[in-house]
DSSP file (Angstrom, degrees, kcal/mol; ACC not computed):
  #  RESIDUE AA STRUCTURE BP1 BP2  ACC     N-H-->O    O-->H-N    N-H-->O    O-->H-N    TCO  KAPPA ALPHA  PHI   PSI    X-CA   Y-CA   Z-CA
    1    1 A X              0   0    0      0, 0.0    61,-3.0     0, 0.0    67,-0.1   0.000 360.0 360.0 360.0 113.2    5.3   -7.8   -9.5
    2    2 A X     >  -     0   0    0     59,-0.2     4,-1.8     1,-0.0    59,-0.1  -0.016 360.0-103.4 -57.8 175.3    7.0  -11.0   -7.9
    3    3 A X  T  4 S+     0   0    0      1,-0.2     3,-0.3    56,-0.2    57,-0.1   0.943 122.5  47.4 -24.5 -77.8    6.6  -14.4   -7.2
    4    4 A X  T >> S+     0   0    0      1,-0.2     4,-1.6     2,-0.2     3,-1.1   0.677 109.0  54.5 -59.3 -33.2    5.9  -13.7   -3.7
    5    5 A X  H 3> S+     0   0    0      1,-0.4     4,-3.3     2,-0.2    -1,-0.2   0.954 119.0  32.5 -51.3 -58.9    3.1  -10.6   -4.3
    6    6 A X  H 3X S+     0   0    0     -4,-1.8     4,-0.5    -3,-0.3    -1,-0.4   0.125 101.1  67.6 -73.3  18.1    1.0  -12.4   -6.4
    7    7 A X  H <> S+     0   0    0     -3,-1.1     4,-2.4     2,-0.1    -1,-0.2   0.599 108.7  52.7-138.1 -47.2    1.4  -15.9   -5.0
    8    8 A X  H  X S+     0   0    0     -4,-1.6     4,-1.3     2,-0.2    -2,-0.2   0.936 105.5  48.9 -45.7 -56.5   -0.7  -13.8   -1.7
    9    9 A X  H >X S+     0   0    0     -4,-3.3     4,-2.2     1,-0.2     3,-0.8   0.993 116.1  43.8 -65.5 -47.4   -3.4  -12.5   -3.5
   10   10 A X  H 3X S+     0   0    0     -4,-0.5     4,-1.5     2,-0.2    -2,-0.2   0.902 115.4  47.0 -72.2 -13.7   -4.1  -16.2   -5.2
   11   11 A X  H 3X S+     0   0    0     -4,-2.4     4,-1.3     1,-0.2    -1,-0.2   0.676 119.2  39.2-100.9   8.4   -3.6  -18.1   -1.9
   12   12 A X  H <X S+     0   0    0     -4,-1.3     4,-0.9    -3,-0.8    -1,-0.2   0.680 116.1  51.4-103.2 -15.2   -6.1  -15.5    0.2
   13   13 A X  H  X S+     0   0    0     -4,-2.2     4,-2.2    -5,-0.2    60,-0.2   0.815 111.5  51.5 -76.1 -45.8   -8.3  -15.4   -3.0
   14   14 A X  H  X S+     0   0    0     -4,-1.5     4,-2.0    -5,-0.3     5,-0.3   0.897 110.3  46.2 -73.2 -42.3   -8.1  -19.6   -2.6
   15   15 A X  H  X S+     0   0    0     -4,-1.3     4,-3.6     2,-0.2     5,-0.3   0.993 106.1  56.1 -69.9 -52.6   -9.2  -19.7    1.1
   16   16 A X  H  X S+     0   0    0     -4,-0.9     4,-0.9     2,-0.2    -2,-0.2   0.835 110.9  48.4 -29.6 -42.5  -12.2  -17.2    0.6
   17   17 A X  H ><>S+     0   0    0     -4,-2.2     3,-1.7     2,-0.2     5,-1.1   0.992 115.6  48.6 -76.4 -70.5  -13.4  -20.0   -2.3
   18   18 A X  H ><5S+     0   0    0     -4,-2.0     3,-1.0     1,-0.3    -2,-0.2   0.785 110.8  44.8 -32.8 -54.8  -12.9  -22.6    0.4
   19   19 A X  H 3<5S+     0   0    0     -4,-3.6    -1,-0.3    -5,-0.3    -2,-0.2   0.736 101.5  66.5 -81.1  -4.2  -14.5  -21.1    3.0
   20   20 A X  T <<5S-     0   0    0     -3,-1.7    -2,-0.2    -4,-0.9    -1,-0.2   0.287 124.5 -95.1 -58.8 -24.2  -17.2  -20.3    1.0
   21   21 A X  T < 5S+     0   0    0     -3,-1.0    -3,-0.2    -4,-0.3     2,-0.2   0.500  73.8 154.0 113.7  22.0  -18.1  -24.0    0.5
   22   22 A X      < -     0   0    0     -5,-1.1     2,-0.2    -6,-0.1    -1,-0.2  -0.406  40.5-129.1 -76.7 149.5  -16.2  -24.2   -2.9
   23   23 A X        -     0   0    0      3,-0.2    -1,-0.0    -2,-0.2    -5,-0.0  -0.660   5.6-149.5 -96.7 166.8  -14.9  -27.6   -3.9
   24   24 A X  S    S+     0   0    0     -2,-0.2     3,-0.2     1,-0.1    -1,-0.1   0.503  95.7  63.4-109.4  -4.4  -11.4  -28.0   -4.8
   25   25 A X  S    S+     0   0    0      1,-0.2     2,-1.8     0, 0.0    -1,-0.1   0.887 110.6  42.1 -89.7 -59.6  -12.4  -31.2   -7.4
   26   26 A X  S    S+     0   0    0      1,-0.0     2,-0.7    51,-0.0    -3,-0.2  -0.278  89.0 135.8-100.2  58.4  -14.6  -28.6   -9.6
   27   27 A X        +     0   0    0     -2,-1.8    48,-0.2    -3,-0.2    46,-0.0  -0.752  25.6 168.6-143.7 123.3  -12.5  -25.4   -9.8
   28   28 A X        -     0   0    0     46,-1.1     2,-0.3    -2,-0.7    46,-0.1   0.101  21.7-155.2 -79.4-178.5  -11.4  -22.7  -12.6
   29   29 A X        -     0   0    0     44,-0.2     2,-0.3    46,-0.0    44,-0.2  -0.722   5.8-161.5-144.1 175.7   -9.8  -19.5  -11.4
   30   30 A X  E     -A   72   0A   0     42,-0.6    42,-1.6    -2,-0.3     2,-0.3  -0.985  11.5-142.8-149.1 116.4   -9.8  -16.2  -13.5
   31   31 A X  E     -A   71   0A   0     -2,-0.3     2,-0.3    40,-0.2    40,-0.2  -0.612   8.8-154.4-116.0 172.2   -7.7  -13.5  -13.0
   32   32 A X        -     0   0    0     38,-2.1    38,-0.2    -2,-0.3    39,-0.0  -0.581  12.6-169.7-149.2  88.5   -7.8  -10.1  -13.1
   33   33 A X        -     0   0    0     -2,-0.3     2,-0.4    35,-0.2    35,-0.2   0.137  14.2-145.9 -81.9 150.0   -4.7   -7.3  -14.0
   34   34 A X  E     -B   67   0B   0     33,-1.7    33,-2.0     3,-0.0     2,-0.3  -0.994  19.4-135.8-136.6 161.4   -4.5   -3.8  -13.7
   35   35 A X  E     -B   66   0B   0     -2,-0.4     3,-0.4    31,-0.2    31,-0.2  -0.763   7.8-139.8-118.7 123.7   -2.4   -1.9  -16.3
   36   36 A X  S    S+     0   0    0     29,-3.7     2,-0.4    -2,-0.3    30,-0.1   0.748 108.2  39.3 -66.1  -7.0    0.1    0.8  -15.5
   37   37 A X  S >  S-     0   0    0     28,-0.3     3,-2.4     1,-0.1    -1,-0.3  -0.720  71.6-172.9-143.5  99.0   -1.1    2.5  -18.4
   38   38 A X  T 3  S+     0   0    0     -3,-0.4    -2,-0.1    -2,-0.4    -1,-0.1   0.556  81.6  70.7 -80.8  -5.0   -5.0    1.9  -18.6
   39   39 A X  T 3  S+     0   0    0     -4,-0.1    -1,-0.3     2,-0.0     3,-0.1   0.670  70.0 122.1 -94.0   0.6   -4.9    3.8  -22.4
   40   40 A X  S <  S-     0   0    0     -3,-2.4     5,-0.2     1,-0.1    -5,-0.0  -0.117  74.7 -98.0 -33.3 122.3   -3.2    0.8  -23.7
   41   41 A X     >  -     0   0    0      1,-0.1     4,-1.3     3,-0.1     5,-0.1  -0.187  30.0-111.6 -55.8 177.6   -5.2   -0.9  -26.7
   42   42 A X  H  > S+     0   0    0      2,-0.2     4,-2.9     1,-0.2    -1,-0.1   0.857 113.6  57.9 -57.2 -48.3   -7.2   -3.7  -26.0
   43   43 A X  H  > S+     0   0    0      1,-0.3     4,-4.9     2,-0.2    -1,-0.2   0.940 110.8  44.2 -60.6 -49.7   -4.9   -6.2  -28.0
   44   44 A X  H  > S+     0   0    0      1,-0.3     4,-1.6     2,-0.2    -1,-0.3   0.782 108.6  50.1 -79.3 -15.6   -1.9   -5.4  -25.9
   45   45 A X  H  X S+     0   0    0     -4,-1.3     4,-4.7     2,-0.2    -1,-0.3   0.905 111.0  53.4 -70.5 -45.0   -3.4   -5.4  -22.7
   46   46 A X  H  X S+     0   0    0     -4,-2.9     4,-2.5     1,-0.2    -2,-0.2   0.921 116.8  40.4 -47.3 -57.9   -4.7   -8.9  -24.1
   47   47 A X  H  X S+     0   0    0     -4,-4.9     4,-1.3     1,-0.2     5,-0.3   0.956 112.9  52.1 -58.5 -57.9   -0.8   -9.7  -24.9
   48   48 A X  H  X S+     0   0    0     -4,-1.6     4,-1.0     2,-0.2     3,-0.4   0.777 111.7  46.2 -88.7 -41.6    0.5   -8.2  -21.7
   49   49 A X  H >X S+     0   0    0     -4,-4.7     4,-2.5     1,-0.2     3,-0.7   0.985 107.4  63.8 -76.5 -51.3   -2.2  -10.5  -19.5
   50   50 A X  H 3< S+     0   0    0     -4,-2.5     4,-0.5     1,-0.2    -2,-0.2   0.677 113.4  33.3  -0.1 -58.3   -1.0  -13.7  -21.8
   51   51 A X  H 3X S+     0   0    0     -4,-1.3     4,-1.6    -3,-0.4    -1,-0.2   0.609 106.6  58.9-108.7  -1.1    2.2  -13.4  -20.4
   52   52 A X  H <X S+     0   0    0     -4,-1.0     4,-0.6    -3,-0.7    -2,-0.2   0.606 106.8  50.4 -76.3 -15.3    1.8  -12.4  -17.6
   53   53 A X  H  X S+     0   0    0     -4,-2.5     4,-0.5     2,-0.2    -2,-0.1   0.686 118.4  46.6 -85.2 -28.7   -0.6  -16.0  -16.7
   54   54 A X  H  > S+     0   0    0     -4,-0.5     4,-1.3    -5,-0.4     3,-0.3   0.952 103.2  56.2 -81.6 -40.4    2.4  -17.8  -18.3
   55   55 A X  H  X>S+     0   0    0     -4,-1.6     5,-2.2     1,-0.2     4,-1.7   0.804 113.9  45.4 -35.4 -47.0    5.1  -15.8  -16.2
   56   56 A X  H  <5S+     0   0    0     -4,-0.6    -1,-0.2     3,-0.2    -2,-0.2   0.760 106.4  56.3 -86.9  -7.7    3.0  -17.2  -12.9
   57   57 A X  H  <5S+     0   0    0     -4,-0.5    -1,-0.2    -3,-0.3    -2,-0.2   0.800 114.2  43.7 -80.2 -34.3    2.6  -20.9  -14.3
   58   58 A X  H  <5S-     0   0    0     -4,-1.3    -2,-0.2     2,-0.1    -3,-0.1   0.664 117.0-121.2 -91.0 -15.9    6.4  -20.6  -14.4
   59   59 A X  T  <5 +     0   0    0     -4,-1.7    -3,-0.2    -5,-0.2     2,-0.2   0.987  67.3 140.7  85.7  47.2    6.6  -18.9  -10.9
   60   60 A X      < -     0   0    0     -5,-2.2    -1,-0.2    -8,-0.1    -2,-0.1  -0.787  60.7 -86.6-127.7 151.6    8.2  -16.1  -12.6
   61   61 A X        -     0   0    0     -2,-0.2   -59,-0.2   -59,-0.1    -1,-0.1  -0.388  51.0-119.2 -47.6 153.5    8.0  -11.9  -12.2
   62   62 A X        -     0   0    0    -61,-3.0   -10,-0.1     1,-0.2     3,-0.1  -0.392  36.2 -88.0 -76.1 175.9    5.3  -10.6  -14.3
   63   63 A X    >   -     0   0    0    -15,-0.3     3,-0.9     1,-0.2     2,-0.2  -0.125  53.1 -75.2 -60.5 166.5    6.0   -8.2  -17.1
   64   64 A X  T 3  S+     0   0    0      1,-0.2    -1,-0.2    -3,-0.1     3,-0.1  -0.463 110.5  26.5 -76.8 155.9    6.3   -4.5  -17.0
   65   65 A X  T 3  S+     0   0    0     -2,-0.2   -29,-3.7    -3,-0.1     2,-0.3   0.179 104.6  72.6  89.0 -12.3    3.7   -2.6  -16.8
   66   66 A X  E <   -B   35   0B   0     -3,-0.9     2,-0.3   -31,-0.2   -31,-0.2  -0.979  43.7-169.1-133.5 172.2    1.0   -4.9  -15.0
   67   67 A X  E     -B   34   0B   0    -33,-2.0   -33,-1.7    -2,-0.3     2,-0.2  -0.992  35.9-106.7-150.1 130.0    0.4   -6.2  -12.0
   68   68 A X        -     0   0    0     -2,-0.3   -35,-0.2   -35,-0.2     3,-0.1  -0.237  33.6-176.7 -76.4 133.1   -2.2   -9.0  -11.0
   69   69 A X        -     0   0    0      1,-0.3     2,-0.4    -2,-0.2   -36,-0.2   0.877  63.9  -0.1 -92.3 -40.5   -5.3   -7.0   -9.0
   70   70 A X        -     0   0    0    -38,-0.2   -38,-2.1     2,-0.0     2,-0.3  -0.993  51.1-144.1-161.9 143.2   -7.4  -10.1   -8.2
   71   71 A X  E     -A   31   0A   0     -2,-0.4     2,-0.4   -40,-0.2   -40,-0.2  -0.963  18.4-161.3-122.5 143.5   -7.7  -13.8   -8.4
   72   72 A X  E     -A   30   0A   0    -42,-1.6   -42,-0.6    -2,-0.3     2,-0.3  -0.850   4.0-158.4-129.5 109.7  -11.4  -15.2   -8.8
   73   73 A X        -     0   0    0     -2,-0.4     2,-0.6   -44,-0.2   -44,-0.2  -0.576  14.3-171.0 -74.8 115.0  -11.8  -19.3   -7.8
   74   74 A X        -     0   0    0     -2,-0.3   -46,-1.1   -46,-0.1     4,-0.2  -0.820   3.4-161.8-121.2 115.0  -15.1  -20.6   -9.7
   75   75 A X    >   -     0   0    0     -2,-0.6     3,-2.1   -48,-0.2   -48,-0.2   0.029  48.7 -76.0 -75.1-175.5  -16.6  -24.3   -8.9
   76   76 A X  T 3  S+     0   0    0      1,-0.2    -1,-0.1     2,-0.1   -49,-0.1   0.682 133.6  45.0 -50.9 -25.0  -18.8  -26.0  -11.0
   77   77 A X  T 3  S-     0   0    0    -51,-0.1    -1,-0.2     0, 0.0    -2,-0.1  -0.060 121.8 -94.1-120.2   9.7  -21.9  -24.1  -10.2
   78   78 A X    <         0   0    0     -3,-2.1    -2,-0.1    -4,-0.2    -4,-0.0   0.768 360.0 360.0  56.4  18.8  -20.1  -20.2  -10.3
   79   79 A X              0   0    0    -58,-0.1    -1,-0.1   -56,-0.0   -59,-0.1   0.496 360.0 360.0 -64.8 360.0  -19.9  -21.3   -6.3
């Protein structure tokens, strides 16, 4: 998955929290992968999401084998 795929899902995940009445001052996000091979252990999915959150800080493709499913923006308040 590129830059550009993911970089869609977080900035339509980022208006939804906005228009929702989220503030932009008080805000987390959380993300949420799905695995081309969902029998992975636990640990390696753990690694695989790890670099794949560092791969997007750098604005980078993710690794093989996942691809980010969902971005979730949370204000102070779980708004």
């Amino acid at each position: 998955m590129d830059y550009k795929e993911y970089q869609k899902i977080i900035d339509q995940s980022m208006v939804e929290y906005v228009k929702n009445g989220g503030s932009l001052f008080y805000m987390s996000k959380e993300y949420l992968f799905d695995y081309d091979d969902p029998n992975d252990a636990a640990d390696h999915k753990k690694i695989l999401a790890d670099k794949a959150v560092q791969a997007m800080y750098k604005k980078e493709k993710l690794p093989d084998g996942i691809r980010l499913k969902q971005c979730i923006f949370h204000g102070r308040n779980n708004k």
